[in-house]
N, C-alpha and C positions, 0 to 999 in steps of 0.2 A: 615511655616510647612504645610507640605500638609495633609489635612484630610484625613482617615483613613475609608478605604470603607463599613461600615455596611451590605451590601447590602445582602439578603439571599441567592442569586444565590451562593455567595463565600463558604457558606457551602453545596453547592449543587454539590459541585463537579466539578464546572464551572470554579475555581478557575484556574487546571491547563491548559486550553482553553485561558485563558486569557496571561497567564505566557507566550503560544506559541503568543501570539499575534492573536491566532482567533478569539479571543474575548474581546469587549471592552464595557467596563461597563462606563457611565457617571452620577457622582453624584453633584450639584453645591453646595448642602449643604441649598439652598433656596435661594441663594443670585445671584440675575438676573444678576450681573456682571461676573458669573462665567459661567452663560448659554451656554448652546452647540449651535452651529452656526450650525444649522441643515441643511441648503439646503448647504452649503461645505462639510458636513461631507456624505452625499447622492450623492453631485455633479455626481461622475464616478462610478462608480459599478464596481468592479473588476470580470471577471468571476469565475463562481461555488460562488457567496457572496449569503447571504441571509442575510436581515435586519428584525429585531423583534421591534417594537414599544409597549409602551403603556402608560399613560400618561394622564396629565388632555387636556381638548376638546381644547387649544389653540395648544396645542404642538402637539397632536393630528392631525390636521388637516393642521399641517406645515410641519411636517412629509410625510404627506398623499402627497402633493404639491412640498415636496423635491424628491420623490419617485415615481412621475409619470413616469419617461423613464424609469424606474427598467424593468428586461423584467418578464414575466408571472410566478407565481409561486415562487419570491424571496421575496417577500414582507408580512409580517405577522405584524397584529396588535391585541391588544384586547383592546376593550372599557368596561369602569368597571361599566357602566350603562346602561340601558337599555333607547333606546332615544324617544319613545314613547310608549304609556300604549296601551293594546287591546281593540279595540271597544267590545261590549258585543256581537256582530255579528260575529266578529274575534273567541271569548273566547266559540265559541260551545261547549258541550258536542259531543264527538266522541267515536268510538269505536278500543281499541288497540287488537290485534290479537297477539298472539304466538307461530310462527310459528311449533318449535322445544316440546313446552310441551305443545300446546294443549290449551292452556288456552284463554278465551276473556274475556274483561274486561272495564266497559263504564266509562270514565275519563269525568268526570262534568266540566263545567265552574268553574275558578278559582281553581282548581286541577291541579298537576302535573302528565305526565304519570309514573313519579318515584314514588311521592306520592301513587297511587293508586295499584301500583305492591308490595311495599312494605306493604299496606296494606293489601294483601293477599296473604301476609309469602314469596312473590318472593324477591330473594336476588339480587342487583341492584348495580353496582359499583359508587358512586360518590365522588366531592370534594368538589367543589363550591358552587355546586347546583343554580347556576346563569348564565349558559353558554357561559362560556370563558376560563373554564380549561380542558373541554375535557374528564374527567375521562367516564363519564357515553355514548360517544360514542358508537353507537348501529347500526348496520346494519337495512335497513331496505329491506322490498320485494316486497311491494305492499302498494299502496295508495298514496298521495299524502301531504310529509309535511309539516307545515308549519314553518318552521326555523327562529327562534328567538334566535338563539346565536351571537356571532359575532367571532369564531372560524373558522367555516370552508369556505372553499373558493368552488369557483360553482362547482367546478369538484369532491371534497367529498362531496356535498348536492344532487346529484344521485344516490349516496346509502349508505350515513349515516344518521341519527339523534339524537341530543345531547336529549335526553329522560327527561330532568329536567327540560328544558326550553322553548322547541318545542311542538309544537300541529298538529292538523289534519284539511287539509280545507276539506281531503274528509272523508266522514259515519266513514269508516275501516282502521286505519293505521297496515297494518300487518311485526313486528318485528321479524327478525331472534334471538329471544329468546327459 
């Protein structure tokens, strides 16, 4: 009997995605016999495909190896940890600007800049709070980030930043808030 898919995508609506065959879900249940053979299942890229990974660092990183000829831009992964800590040099006190209500605001070492917007009464969208789900997604205008998520790919780190996770290498990070 074939096991029965838990997965929470399937109440997400992804369901009928699947149903057309756009979308395949693989679950082995834990048991290594049942494992997906990931560089066949990547082998050929069909065009307009897009592959979504995420996963502990072995498969991870087989994925990453299956998916090298992918072309630019089809390739999405997220890592559910973060793979090294900030140096205390990294983790400055910066200054976040707002562009739209005026407001600045000095985010300390070991502070979030969501942390510290929410501490004065600004409302801030988030989910994670770990930056890999993207909710807190924020334009930015001026300064220089320093992106600590593992969300966006080079071509959104030009003018967005994930505000939960992310800090500032320069003085003034100024946000279209």
């Amino acid at each position: 009997m074939e096991p029965r898919c838990t997965c929470p995508y399937e109440k997400s609506g992804l369901a009928p995605l699947a149903a057309q065959g756009r979308l395949h879900f693989h679950h082995d249940g834990g048991d290594p016999a049942r494992g997906l053979d990931i560089a066949a299942a990547l082998h050929d890229p069909r065009p307009g495909t897009h592959v979504y990974y995420c996963g502990p660092p072995p498969m991870m990183a087989a994925a990453t190896r299956a998916a090298h000829r992918w072309p630019t831009g089809t390739v999405h992964c997220e890592y559910f940890t973060i793979s090294t800590e900030p140096t205390a040099e990294e983790d400055r006190p910066f200054r976040v600007r707002l562009a739209r209500s005026g407001g600045e605001y000095e985010v300390p070492a070991g502070e979030t800049i969501v942390g510290v917007l929410r501490r004065y009464g600004i409302a801030v969208r988030t989910s994670c709070e770990l930056g890999y789900c993207g909710a807190c997604l924020t334009p930015y205008l001026a300064g220089e980030p320093d992106h600590r998520d593992q969300v966006l790919e080079e071509n959104g780190r030009g003018r967005y930043v994930l505000i939960c996770c992310s800090r500032s290498k320069s003085p003034v990070l100024e946000l279209d808030l």
